[in-house]
N, CA, C and O atoms as a GROMACS GRO file, in nm:
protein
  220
    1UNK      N    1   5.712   0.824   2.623
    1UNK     CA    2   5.608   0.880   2.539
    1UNK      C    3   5.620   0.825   2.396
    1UNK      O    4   5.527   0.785   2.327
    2UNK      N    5   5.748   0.829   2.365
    2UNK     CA    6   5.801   0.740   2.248
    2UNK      C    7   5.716   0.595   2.180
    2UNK      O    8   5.670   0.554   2.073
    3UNK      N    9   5.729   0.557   2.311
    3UNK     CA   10   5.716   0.420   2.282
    3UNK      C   11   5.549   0.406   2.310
    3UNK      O   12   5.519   0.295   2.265
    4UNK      N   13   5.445   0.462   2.358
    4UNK     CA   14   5.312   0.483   2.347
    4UNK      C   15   5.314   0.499   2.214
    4UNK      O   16   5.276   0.401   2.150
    5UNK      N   17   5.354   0.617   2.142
    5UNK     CA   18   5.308   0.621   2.032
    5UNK      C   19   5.347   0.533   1.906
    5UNK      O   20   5.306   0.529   1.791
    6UNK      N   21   5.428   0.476   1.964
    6UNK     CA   22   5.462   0.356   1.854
    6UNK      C   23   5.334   0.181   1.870
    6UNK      O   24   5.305   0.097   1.785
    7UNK      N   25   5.305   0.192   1.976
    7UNK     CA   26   5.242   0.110   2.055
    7UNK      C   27   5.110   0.133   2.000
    7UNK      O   28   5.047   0.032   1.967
    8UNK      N   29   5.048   0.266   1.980
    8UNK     CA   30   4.905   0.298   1.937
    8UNK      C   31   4.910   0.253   1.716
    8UNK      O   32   4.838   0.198   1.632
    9UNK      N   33   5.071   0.336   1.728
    9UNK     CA   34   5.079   0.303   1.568
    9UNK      C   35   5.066   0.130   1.545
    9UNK      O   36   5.015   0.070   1.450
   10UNK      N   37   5.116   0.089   1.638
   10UNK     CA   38   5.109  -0.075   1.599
   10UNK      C   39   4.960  -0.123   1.631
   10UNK      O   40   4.885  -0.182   1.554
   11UNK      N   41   4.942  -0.096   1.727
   11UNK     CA   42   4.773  -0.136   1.710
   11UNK      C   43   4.663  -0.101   1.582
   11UNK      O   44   4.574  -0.163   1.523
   12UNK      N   45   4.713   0.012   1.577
   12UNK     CA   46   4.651   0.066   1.446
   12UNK      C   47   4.625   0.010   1.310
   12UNK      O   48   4.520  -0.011   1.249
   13UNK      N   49   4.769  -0.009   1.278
   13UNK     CA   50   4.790  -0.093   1.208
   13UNK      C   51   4.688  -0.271   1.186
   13UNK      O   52   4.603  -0.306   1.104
   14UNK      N   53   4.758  -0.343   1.306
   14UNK     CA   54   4.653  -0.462   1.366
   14UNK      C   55   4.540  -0.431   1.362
   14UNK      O   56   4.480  -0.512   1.292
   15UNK      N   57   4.472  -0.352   1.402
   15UNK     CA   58   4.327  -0.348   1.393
   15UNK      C   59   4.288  -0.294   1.221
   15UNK      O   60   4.179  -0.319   1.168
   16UNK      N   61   4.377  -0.232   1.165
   16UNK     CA   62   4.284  -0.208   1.028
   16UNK      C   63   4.372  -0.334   0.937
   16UNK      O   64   4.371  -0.301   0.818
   17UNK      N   65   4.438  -0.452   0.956
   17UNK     CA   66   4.474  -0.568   0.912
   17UNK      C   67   4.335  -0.638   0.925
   17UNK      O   68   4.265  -0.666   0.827
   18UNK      N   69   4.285  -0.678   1.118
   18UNK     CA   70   4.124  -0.749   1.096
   18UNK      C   71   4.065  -0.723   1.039
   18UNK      O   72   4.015  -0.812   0.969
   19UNK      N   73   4.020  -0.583   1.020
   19UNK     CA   74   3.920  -0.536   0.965
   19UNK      C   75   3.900  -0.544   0.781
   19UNK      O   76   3.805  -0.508   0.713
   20UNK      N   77   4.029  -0.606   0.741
   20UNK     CA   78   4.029  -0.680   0.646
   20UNK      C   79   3.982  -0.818   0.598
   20UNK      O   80   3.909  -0.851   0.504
   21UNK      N   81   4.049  -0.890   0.695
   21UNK     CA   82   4.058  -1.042   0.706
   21UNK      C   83   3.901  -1.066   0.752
   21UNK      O   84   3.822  -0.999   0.818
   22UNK      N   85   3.893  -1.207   0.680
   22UNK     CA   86   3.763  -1.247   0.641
   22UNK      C   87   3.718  -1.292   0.800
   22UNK      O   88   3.807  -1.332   0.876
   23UNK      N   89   3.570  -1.284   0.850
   23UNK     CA   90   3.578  -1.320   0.982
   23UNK      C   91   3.575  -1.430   1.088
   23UNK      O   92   3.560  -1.443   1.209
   24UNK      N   93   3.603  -1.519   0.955
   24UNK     CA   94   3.640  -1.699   1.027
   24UNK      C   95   3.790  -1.652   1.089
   24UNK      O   96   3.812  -1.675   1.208
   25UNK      N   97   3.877  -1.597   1.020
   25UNK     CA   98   4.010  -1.599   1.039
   25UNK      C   99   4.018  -1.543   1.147
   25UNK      O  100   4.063  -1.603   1.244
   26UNK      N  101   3.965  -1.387   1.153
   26UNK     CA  102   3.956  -1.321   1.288
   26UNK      C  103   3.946  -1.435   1.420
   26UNK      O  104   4.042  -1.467   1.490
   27UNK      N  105   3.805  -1.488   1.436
   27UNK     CA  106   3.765  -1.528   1.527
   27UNK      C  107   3.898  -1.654   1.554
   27UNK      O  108   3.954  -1.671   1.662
   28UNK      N  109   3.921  -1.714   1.453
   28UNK     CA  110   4.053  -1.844   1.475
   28UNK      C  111   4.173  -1.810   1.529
   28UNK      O  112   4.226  -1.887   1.610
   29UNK      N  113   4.238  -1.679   1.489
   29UNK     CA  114   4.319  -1.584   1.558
   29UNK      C  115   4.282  -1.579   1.700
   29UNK      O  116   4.348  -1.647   1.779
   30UNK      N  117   4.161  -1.487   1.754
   30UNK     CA  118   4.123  -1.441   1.862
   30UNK      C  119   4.157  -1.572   1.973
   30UNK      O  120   4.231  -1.564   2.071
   31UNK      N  121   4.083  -1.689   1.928
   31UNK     CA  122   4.111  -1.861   1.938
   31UNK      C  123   4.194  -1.897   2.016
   31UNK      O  124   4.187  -1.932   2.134
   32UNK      N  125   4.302  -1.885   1.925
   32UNK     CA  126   4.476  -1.872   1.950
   32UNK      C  127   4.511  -1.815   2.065
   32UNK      O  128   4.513  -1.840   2.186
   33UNK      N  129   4.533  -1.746   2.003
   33UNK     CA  130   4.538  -1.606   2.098
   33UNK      C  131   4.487  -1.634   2.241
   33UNK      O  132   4.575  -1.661   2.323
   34UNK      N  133   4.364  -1.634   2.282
   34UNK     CA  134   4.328  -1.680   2.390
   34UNK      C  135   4.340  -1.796   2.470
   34UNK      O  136   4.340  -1.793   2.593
   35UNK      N  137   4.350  -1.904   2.398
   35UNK     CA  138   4.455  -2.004   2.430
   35UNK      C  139   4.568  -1.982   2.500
   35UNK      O  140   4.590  -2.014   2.617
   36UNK      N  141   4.633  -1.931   2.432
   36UNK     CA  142   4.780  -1.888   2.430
   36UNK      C  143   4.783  -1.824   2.585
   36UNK      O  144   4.860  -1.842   2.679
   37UNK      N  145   4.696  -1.765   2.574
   37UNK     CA  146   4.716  -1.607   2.710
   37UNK      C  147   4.676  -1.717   2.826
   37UNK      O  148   4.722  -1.690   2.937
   38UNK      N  149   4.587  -1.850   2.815
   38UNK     CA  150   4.516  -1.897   2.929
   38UNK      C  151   4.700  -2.031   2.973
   38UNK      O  152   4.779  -2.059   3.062
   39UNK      N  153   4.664  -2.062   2.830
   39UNK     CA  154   4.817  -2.150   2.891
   39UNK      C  155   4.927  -2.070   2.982
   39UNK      O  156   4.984  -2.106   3.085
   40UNK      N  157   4.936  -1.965   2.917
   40UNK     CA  158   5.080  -1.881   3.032
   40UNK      C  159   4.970  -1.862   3.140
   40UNK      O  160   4.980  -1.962   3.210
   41UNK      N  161   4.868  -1.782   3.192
   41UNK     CA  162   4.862  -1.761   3.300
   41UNK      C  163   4.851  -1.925   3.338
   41UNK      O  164   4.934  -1.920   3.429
   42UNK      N  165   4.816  -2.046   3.337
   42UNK     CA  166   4.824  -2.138   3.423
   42UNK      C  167   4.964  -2.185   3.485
   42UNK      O  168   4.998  -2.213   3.600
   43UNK      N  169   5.041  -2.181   3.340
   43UNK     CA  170   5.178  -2.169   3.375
   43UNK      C  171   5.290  -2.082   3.509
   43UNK      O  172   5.399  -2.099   3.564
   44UNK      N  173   5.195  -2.002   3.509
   44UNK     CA  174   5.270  -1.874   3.566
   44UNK      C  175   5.207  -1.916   3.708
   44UNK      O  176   5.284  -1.935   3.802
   45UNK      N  177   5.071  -1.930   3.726
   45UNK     CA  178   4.982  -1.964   3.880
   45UNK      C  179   5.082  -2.100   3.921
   45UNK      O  180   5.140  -2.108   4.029
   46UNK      N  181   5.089  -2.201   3.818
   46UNK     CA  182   5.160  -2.345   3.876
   46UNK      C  183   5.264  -2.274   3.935
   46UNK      O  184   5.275  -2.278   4.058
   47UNK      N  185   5.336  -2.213   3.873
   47UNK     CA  186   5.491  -2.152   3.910
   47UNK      C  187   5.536  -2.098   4.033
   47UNK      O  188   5.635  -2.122   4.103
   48UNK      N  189   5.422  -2.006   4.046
   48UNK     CA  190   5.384  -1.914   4.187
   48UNK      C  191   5.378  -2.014   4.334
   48UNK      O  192   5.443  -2.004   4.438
   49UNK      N  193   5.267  -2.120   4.289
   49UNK     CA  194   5.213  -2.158   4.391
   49UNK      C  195   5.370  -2.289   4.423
   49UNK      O  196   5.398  -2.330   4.536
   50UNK      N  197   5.419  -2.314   4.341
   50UNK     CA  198   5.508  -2.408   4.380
   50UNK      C  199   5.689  -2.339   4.446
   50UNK      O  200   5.790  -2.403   4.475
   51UNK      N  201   5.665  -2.214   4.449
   51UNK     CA  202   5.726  -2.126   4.512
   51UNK      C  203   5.897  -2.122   4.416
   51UNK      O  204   5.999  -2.064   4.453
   52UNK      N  205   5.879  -2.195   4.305
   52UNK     CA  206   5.979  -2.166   4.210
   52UNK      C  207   5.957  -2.033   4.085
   52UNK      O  208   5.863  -1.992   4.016
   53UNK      N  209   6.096  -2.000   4.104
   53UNK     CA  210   6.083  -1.839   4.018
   53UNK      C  211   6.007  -1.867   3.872
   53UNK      O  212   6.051  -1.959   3.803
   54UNK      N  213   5.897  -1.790   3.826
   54UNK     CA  214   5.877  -1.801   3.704
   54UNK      C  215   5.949  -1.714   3.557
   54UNK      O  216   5.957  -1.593   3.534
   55UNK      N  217   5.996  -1.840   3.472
   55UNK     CA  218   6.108  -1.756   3.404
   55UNK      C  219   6.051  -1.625   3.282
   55UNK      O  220   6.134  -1.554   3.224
   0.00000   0.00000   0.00000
């Protein structure tokens, strides 16, 4: 339960940081970010399908 509410406090936080930042930056972040998330899952599918543990 601890750790939910630290989890909501940190989002909290993050979301009233964007809601600062100008909204080129946002979207260049989001960018990233999504990048980021598409490289590991390909990473992780190569990994799977080649039947070696993914670390």
């Amino acid at each position: 339960m601890l750790f939910l509410v630290a989890a909501l406090m940190l989002l909290g936080v993050a979301l009233g940081t964007v809601a600062h930042a100008p909204l080129s930056f946002s979207v260049a972040a989001g960018a990233v970010i999504v990048v980021w998330l598409g490289v590991f899952a390909l990473r992780e599918r190569r990994g799977r399908r080649r039947g070696t543990p993914a670390r």
